[in-house]
C-alpha positions as CSV (number, residue, x, y, z in Angstrom):
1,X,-12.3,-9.7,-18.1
2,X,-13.6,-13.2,-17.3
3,X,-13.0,-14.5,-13.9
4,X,-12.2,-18.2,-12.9
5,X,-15.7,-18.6,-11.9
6,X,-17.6,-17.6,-15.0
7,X,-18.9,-20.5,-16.8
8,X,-17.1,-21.3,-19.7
9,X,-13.9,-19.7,-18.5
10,X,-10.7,-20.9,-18.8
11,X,-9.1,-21.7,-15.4
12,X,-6.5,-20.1,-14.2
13,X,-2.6,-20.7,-15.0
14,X,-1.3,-20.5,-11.6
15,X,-3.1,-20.8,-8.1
16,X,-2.0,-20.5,-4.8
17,X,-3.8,-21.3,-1.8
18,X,-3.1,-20.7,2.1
19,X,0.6,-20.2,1.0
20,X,2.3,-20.3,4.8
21,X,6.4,-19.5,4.4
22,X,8.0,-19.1,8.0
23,X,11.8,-19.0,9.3
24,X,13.2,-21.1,12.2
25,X,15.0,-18.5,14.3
26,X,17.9,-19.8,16.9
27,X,15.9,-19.5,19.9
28,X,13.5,-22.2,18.4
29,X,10.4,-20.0,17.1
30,X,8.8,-19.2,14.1
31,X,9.1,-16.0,11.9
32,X,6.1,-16.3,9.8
33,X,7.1,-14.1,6.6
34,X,3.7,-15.3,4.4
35,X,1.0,-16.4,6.2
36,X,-1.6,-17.7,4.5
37,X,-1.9,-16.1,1.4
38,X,-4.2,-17.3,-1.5
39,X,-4.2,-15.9,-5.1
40,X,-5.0,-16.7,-9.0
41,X,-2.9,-15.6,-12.3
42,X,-4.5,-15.8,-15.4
43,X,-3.2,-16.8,-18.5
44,X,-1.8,-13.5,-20.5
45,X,-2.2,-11.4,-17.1
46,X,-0.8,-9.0,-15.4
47,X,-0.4,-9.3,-11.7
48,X,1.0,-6.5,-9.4
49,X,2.1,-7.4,-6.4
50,X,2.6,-4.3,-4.1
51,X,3.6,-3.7,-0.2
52,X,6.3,-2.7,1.9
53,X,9.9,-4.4,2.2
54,X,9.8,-8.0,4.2
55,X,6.1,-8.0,3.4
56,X,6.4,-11.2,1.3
57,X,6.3,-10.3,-2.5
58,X,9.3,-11.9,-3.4
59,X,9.1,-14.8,-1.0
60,X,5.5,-15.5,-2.4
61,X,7.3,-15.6,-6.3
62,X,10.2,-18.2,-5.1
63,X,7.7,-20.2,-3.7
64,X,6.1,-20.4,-6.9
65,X,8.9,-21.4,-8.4
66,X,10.3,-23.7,-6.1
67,X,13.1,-21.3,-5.3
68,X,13.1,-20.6,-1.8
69,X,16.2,-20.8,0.3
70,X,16.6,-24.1,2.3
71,X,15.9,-23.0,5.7
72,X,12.4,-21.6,4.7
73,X,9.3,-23.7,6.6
74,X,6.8,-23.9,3.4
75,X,3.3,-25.3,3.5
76,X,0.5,-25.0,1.2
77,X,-3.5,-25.7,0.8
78,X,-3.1,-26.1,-2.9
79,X,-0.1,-24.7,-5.5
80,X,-1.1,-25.2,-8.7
81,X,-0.1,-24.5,-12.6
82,X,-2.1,-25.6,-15.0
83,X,-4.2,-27.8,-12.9
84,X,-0.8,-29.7,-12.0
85,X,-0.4,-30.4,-8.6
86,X,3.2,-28.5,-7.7
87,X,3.1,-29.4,-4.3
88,X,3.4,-33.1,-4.8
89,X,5.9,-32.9,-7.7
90,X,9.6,-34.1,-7.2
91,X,12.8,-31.9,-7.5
92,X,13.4,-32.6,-10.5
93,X,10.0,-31.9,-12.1
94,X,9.7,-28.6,-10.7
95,X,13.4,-28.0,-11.9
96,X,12.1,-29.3,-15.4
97,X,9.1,-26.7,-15.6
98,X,12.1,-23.5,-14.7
99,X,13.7,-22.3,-17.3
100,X,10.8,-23.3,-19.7
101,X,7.9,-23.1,-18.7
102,X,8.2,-20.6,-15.5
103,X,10.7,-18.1,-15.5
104,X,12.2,-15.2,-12.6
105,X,13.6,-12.1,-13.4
106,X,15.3,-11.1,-10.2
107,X,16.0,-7.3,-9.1
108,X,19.4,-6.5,-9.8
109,X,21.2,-8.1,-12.8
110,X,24.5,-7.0,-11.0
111,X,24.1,-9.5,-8.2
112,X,22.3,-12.0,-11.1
113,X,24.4,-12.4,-13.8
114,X,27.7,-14.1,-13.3
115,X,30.6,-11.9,-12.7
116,X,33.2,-13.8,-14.6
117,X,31.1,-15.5,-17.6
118,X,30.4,-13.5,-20.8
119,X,26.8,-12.8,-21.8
120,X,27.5,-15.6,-24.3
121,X,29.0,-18.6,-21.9
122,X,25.9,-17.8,-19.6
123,X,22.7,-17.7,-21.9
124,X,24.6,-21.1,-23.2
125,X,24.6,-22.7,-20.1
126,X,20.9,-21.4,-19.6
127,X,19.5,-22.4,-22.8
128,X,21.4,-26.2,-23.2
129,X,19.6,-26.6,-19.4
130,X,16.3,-26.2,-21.9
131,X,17.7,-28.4,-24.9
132,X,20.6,-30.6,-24.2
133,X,20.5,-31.7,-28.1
134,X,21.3,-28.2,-29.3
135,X,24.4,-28.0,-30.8
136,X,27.0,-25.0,-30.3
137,X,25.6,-22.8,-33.4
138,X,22.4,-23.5,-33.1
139,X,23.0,-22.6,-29.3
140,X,24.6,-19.1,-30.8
141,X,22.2,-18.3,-33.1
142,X,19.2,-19.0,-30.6
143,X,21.5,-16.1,-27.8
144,X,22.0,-13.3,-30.8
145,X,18.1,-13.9,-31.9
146,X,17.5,-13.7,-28.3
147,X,19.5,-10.7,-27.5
148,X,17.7,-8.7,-30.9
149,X,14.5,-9.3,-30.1
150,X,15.0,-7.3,-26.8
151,X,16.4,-4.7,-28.7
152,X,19.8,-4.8,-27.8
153,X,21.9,-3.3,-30.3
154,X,25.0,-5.8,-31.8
155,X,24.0,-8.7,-30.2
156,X,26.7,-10.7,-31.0
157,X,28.8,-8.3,-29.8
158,X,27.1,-8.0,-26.7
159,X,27.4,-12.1,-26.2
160,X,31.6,-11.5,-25.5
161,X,30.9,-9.0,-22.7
162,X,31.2,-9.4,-19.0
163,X,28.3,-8.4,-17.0
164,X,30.5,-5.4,-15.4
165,X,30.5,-3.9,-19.2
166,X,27.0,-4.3,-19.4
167,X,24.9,-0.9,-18.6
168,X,22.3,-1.4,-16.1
169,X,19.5,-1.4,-19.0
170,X,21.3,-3.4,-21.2
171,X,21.8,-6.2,-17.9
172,X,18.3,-6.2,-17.6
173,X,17.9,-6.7,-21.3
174,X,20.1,-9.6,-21.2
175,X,18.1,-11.4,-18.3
176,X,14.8,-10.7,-19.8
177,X,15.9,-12.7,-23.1
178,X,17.2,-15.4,-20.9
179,X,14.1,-15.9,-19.1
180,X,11.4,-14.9,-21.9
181,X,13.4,-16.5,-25.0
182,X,11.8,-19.8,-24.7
183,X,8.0,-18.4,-23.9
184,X,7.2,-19.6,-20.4
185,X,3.9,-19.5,-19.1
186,X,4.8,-18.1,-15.9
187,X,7.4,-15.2,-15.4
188,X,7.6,-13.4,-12.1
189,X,9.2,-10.1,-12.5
190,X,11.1,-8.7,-8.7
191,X,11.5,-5.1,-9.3
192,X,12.7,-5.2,-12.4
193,X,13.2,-2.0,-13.3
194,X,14.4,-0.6,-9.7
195,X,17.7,0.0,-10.5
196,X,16.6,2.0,-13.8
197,X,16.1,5.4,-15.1
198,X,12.7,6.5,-16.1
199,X,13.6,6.0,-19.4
200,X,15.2,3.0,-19.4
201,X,12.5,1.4,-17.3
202,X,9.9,2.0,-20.1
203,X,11.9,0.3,-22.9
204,X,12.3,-2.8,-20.4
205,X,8.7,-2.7,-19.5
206,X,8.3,-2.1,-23.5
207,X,10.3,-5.6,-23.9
208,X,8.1,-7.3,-21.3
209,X,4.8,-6.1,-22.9
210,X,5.5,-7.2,-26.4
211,X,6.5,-10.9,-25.0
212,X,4.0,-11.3,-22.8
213,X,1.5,-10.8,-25.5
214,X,3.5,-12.6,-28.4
215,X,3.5,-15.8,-25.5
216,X,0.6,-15.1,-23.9
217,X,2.3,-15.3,-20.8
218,X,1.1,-14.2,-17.0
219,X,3.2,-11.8,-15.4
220,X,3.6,-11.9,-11.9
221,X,5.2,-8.2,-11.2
222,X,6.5,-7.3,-8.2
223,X,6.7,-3.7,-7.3
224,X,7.2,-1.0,-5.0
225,X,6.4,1.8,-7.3
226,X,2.6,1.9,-7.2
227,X,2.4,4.6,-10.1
228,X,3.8,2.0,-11.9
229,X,1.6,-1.0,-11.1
230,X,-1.1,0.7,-11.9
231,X,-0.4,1.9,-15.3
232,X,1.4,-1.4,-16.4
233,X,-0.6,-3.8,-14.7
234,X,-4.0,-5.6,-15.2
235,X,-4.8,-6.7,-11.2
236,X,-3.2,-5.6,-8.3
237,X,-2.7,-7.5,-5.0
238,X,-1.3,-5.4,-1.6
239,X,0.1,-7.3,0.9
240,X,0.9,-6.8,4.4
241,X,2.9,-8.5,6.7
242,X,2.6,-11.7,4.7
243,X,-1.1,-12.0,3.6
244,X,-3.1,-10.1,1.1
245,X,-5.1,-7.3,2.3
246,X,-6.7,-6.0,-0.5
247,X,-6.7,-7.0,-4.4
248,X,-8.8,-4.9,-7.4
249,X,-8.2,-3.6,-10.6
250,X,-5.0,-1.9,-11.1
251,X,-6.9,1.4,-12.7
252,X,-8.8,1.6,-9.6
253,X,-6.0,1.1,-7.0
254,X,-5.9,4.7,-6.6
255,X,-9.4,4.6,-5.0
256,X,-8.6,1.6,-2.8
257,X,-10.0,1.1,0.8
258,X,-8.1,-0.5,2.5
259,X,-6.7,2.1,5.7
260,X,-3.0,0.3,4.5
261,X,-3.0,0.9,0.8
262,X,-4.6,4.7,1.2
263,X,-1.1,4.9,3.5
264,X,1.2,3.5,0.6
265,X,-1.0,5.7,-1.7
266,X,-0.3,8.3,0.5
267,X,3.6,8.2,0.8
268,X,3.7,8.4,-3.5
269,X,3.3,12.2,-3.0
270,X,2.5,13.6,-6.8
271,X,5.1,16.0,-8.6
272,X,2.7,18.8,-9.2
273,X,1.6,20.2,-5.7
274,X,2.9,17.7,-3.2
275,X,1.9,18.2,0.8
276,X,4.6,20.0,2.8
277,X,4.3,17.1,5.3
278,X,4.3,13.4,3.9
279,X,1.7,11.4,6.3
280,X,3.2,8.6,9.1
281,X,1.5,5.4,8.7
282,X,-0.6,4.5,11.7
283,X,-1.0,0.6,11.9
284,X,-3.9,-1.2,13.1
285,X,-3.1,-4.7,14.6
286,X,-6.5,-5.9,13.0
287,X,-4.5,-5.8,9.8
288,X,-2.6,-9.2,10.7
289,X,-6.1,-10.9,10.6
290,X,-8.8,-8.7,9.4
291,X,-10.6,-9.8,6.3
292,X,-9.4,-9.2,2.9
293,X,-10.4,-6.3,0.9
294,X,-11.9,-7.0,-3.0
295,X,-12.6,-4.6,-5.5
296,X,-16.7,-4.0,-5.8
């Protein structure tokens, strides 16, 4: 794989540099909850992002988007995609490129989807955001094309449900072909397939691989299962409280280095023979600055 600084590459779709996201707490200080993270997605790539809960996965994927809640304190060195400047773009422009050409599938579709809307009434309201011209059939036959190519079965039937009808792998489904329908070049992925079966989980990820290559689209996936990243994934980054301590290729994150990701290695005990005692992590306060890890 080609990096951003081979000659002749092609530079990279999204990059983020010194990415700072803090929280204003009532006694007046800062919770820093990213803290100076810097990272590249290439186009058609696969990007694991891996760490503990409130380490800044998901935070780092808003930010991307331009999602973040209002009272979050951003700043930036450089957010880029596609060599356009994101930090200097108005409201609406970033609102412009979501939906179309950046996309978030968030965690749960429970707490996603709107409760009292049919599958139908919301991928309409989604996709007329995209193309206010398109009239209602047109609309309807862009949602049951939609909802087939993720392999849902009766589509059309599926566009009178509620969400609370939907099965857990059918909700994901649905938000997957709202997001991926229009072929964004960005789609960040939070735990998408948490809330899943094993079995379930490999159709979605089955969905996700086959549009990802049909758009050539870079993944951002977000991910606590580790076994997973590194079988779906092409890179992996592992962050810790808010920065990026390590990043290699997601078939060698099982040899990684870094004293942090052996421990997160380490708590993923295998099936077949696992250690009567799971290890306690011992942290090292030279995490919160030391330098980053990169794969050799």
């Amino acid at each position: 794989m080609t990096t951003p600084d081979t000659p002749g590459a092609a530079p990279p779709l999204c990059e983020i540099d010194g990415l700072r996201i803090a929280f204003r707490g009532d006694d007046g200080r800062d919770t820093h909850a990213v803290r100076g993270l810097s990272l590249t997605l290439r186009h058609g790539e696969r990007l694991g992002i891996v760490g503990e809960s409130g380490s800044g996965k998901s935070l780092t994927g808003r930010a991307l988007l331009g999602l973040l809640p209002p009272s979050a304190r951003m700043s930036a060195d450089g957010l880029r995609f596609e060599g356009r400047d994101l930090l200097t773009m108005s409201a609406r422009e970033r609102r412009g490129l979501c939906g179309r050409q950046m996309g978030m599938i968030l965690q749960d579709p429970k707490y996603s989807l709107n409760p009292v809307m049919t599958v139908g009434r919301q991928m309409r309201e989604a996709f007329r955001l995209q193309d206010p011209k398109a009239g209602r059939r047109e609309l309807r036959e862009r949602i049951v094309d939609a909802l087939a190519a993720v392999q849902i079965r009766d589509p059309l039937r599926v566009t009178g449900l509620y969400p609370h009808e939907l099965s857990g792998g059918m909700g994901q489904r649905v938000m997957i072909a709202m997001m991926v329908s229009n072929g964004p070049r960005v789609l960040v992925a939070d735990e998408p397939t948490s809330a899943l079966d094993v079995l379930v989980s490999m159709q979605v990820l089955g969905v996700l691989d086959r549009m990802i290559a049909q758009h050539d689209t870079g993944l951002v996936f977000i991910s606590h299962d580790l076994p997973l990243v590194m079988s779906f994934c092409d890179r992996v980054v592992v962050m810790y409280a808010g920065r990026a301590v390590e990043t290699c290729a997601a078939r060698d994150l099982a040899h990684a280095t870094h004293p942090y990701t052996r421990a997160l290695l380490a708590a993923n005990p295998p099936l077949a023979n696992p250690p009567e005692w799971l290890p306690v992590m011992t942290r090292d306060p030279s995490w919160l600055d030391g330098p980053v890890e990169a794969a050799r």
